[in-house]
C-alpha positions in Angstrom: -15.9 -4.2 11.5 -16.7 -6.6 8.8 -16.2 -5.7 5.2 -18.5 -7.0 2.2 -18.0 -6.6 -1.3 -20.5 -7.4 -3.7 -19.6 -8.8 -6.9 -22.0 -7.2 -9.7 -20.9 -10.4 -12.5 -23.8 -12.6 -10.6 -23.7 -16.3 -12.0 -27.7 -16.3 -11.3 -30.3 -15.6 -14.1 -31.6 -12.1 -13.3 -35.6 -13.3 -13.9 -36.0 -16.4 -11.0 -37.8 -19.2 -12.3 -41.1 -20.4 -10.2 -39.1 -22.7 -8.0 -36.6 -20.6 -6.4 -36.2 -16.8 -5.5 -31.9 -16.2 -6.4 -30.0 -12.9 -5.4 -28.7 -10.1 -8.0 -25.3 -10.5 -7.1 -23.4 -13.0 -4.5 -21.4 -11.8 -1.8 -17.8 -12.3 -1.9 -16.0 -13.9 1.4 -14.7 -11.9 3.5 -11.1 -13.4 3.6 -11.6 -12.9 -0.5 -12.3 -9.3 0.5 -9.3 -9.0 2.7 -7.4 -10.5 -0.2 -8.2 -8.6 -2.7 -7.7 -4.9 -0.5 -4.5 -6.1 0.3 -3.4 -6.4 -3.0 -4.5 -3.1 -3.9 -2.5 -2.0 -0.9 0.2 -3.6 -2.7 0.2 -2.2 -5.6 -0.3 1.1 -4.2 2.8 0.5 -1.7 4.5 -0.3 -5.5 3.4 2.5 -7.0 4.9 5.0 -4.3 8.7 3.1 -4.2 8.5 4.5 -8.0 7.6 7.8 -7.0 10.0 7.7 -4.3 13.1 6.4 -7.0 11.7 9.2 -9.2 12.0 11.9 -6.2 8.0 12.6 -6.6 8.6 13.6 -3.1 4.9 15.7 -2.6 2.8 12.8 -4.1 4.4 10.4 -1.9 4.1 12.1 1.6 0.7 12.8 0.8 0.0 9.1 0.5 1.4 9.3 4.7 -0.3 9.7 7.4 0.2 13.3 8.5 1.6 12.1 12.0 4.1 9.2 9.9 6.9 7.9 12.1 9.9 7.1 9.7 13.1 5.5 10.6 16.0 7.4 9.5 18.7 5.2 8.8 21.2 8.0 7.9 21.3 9.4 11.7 20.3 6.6 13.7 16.8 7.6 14.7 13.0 8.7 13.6 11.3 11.4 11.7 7.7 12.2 13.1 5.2 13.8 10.8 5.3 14.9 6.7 7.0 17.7 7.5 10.3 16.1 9.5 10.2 13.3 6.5 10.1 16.3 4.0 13.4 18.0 5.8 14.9 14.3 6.0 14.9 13.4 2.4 15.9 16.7 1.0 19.2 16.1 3.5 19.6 12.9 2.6 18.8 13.5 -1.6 21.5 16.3 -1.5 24.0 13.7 -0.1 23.4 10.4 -1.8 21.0 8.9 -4.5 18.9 6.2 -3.0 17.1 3.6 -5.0 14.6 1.2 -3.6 13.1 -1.5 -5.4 10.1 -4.5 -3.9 11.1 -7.8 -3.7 8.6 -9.0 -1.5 5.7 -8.0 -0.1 3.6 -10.3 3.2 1.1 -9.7 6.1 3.0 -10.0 9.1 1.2 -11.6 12.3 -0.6 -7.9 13.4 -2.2 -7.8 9.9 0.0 -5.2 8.5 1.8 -5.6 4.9 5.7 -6.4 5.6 7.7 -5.8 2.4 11.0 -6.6 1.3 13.4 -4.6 -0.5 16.2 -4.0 -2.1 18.1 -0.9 -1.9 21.1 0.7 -3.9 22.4 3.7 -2.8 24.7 6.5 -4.8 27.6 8.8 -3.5 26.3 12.0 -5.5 
């Protein structure tokens, strides 16, 4: 599918003079497009590792998909779904105090935003 976004700041007069017929708006490129969604992935991604270090644990699952597939690093495997990452982070924020922070954020070679982080975790 190909995404267009219009940009509504149009460098063309809005009345066309007799010698030319000009658009309302221009279309933005589609690699600009891309661009600019991923950095509002970004920041979005950004906004929930602060929600996550603030233990907003609701608002951030409900940014998952319902069937997410986590990696728990405490026991070695995967949580499937909101519900097993619920159960997995009320074990895990009972036992220790995790902090995660970006560092870096890329588009690996499938398309999909890698990030970088940096974590400090607590005994409680």
């Amino acid at each position: 599918m190909t995404v267009f976004a219009v940009n509504e700041s149009s460098q063309y007069p809005l009345v066309p003079n007799e010698n030319s017929v000009q658009p309302m708006a221009h279309v933005i490129p589609l690699n600009r497009t891309v661009e600019i969604l991923m950095s509002c992935e970004i920041e979005l991604l950004k906004l929930l590792y602060d929600r996550f270090n603030t233990r907003d644990m609701e608002n951030v699952l409900m940014a998952m998909d319902e069937d997410v597939i986590r990696a728990n690093g405490m026991e070695g495997d995967h949580v499937r779904g909101r519900d097993s990452v619920r159960s997995h982070w009320t074990r895990q924020w009972a036992m220790i105090d995790p902090h995660v922070e970006p560092v870096e954020f890329s588009i690996g070679s499938d398309g999909k935003i890698v990030d970088e982080v940096h974590q400090i975790v607590r005994d409680l």
